[in-house]
C-alpha positions as CSV (number, residue, x, y, z in Angstrom):
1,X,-42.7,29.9,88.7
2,X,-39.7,27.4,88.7
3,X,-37.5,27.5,85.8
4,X,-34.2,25.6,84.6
5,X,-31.5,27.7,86.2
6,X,-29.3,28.8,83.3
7,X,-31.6,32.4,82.9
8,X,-31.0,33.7,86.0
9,X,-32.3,36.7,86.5
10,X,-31.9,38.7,83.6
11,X,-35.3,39.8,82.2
12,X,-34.2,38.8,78.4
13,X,-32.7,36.0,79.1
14,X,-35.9,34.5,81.4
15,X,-37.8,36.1,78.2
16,X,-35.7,34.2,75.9
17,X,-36.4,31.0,78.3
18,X,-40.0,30.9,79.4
19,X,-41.1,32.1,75.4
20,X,-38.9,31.0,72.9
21,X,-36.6,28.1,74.1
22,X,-37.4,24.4,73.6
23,X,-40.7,25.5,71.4
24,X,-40.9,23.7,68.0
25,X,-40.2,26.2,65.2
26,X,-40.8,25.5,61.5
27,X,-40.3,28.6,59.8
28,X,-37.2,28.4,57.6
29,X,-36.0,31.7,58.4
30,X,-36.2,31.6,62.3
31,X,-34.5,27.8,61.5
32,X,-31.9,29.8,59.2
33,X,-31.1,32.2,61.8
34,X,-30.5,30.0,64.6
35,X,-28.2,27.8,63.2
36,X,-25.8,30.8,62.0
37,X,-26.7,32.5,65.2
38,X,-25.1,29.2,67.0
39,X,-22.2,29.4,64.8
40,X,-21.7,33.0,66.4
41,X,-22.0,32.1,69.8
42,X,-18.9,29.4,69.7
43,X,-16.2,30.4,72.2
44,X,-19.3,32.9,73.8
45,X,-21.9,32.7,75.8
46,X,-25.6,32.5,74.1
47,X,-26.6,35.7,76.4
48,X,-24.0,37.7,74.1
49,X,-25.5,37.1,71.1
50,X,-29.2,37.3,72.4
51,X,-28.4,40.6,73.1
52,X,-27.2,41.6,69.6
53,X,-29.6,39.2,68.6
54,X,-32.0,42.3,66.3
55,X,-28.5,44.1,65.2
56,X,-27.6,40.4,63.3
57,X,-31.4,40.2,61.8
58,X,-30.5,43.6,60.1
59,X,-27.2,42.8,59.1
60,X,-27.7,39.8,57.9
61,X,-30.9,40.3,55.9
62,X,-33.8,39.0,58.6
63,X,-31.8,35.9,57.7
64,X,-33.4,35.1,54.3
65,X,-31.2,32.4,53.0
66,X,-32.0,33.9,49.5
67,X,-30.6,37.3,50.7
68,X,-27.7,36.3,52.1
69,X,-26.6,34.0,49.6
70,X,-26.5,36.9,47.3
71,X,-24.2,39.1,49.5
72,X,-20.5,39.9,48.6
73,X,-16.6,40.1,49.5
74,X,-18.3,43.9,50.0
75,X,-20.7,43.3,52.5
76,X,-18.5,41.3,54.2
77,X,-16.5,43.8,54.8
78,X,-19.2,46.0,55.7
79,X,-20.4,43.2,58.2
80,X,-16.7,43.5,59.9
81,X,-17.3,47.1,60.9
82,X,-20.7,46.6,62.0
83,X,-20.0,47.0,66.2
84,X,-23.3,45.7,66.7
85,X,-22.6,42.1,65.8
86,X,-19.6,39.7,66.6
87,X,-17.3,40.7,63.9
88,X,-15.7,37.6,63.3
89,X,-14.8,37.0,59.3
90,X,-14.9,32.9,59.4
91,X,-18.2,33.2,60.7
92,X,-19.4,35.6,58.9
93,X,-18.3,34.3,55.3
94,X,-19.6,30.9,56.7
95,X,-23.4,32.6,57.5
96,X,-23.0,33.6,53.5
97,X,-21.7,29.7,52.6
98,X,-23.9,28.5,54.3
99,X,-27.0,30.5,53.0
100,X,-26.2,29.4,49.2
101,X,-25.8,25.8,51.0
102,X,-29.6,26.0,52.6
103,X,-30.8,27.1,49.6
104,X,-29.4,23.9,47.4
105,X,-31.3,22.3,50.8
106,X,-34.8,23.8,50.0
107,X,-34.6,22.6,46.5
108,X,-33.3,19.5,47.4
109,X,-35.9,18.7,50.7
110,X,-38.6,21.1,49.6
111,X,-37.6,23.4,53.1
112,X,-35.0,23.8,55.9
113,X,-37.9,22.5,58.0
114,X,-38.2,19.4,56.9
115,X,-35.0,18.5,56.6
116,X,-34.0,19.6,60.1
117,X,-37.2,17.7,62.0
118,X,-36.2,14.9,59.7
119,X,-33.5,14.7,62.8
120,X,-35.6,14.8,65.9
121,X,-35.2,12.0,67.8
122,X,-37.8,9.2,68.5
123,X,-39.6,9.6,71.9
124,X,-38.0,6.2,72.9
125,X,-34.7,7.7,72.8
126,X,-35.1,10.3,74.8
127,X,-35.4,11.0,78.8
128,X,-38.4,10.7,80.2
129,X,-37.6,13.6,83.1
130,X,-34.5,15.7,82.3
131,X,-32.3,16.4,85.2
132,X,-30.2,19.1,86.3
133,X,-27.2,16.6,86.6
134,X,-28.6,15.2,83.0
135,X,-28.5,18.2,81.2
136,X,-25.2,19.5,82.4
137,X,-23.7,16.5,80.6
138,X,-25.5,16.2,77.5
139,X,-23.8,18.4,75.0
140,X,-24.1,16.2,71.9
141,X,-26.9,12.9,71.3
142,X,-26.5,10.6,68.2
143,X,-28.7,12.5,66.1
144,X,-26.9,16.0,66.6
145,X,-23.6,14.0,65.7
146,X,-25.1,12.3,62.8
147,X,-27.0,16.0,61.3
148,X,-23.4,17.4,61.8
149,X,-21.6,14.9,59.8
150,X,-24.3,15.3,57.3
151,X,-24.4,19.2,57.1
152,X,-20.7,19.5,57.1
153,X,-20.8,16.7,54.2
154,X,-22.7,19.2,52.5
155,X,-20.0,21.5,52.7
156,X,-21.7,23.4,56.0
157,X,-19.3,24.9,58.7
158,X,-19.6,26.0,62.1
159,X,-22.3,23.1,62.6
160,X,-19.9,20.8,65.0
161,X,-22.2,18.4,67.4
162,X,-22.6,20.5,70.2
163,X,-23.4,23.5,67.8
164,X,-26.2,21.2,66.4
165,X,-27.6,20.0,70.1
166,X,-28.0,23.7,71.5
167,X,-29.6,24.1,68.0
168,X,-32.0,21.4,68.3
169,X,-32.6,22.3,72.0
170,X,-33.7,26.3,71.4
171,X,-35.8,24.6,68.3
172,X,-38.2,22.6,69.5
173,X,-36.9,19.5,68.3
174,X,-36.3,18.1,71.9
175,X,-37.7,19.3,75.1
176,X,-34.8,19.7,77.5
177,X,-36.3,22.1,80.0
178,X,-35.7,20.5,83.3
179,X,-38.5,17.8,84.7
180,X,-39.4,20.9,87.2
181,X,-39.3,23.7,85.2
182,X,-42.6,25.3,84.9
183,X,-42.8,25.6,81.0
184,X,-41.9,22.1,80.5
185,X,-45.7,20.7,80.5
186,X,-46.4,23.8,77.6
187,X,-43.7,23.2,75.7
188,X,-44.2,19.2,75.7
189,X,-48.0,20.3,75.1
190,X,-46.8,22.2,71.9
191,X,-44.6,19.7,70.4
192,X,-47.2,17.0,70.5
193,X,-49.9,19.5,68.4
194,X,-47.2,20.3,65.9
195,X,-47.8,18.5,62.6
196,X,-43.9,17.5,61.5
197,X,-42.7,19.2,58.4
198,X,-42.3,17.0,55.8
């Protein structure tokens, strides 16, 4: 099968690719954990942290928003020797800001869900085929600037445009596997079953 080329050919990675990336999630959790799993990966590459990917779930509470709002200067300092994550304190004390901030979120939109597809982009602004060339230059789109000024409005951090893209990419709310890549059709085919959180 032809794939986009970023995988290569490690088997997690082309796991990660051909099964989880570019399929619409709803699940506030799994929406929870990406976004503070793409605040980890700035300055790294996305394979590092896919790779620690089941030591963050336990650290960080299988990234209940609820959980990890309720975590302390204590486990903070706990998270900072935990070798199997990246041990960085901004982003961890933001994954804990940013947890109480969801939360106000869910009250506010009624789920993390429907306020993050509240952001996908209308068909008509998007490619119709997406090229190698394409890709390579589209970090950020209008609507992963405009959901960054407004999460960072809401006191968010780590959630910069390019953060928000790669977020909206691995989501689901935009299909930006290559025009050639052989799970473009199913992923294009599961985004037009999903019903759209509201």
């Amino acid at each position: 099968m032809k794939r986009c080329s970023w995988p290569g050919e490690d088997p997690l990675y082309v796991r990660y690719h051909d099964e989880e990336w570019g399929r619409p999630v709803t699940d506030d959790p799994r929406l929870f954990e990406k976004i503070c799993l793409e605040g980890f990966q700035a300055g790294l590459s996305w394979i590092t942290i896919l790779r620690k990917r089941e030591n963050f779930r336990q650290a960080f509470s299988g990234f209940d928003p609820a959980a990890v709002a309720r975590f302390t200067a204590k486990d903070v300092q706990r998270l900072l020797k935990d070798e199997g994550i990246v041990r960085h304190r901004g982003k961890i004390e933001s994954t804990i800001n940013n947890a109480k901030l969801a939360l106000a979120l869910i009250d506010e939109q009624g789920s993390l869900a429907a306020y993050f597809w509240s952001w996908e982009p209308a068909a008509a602004d998007r490619p119709r085929t997406v090229t190698r060339e394409a890709l390579i230059k589209m970090t950020t789109t209008a609507q992963s600037i405009a959901m960054s000024k407004d999460l960072k409005k809401r006191g968010w951090s780590f959630v910069g445009p390019t953060t928000s893209y790669a977020f909206m990419q691995a989501m689901g709310l935009v299909n930006d596997h290559l025009h050639d890549c052989g799970v473009r059709a199913d992923v294009e085919q599961a985004r037009s079953r999903l019903k759209r959180p509201r």
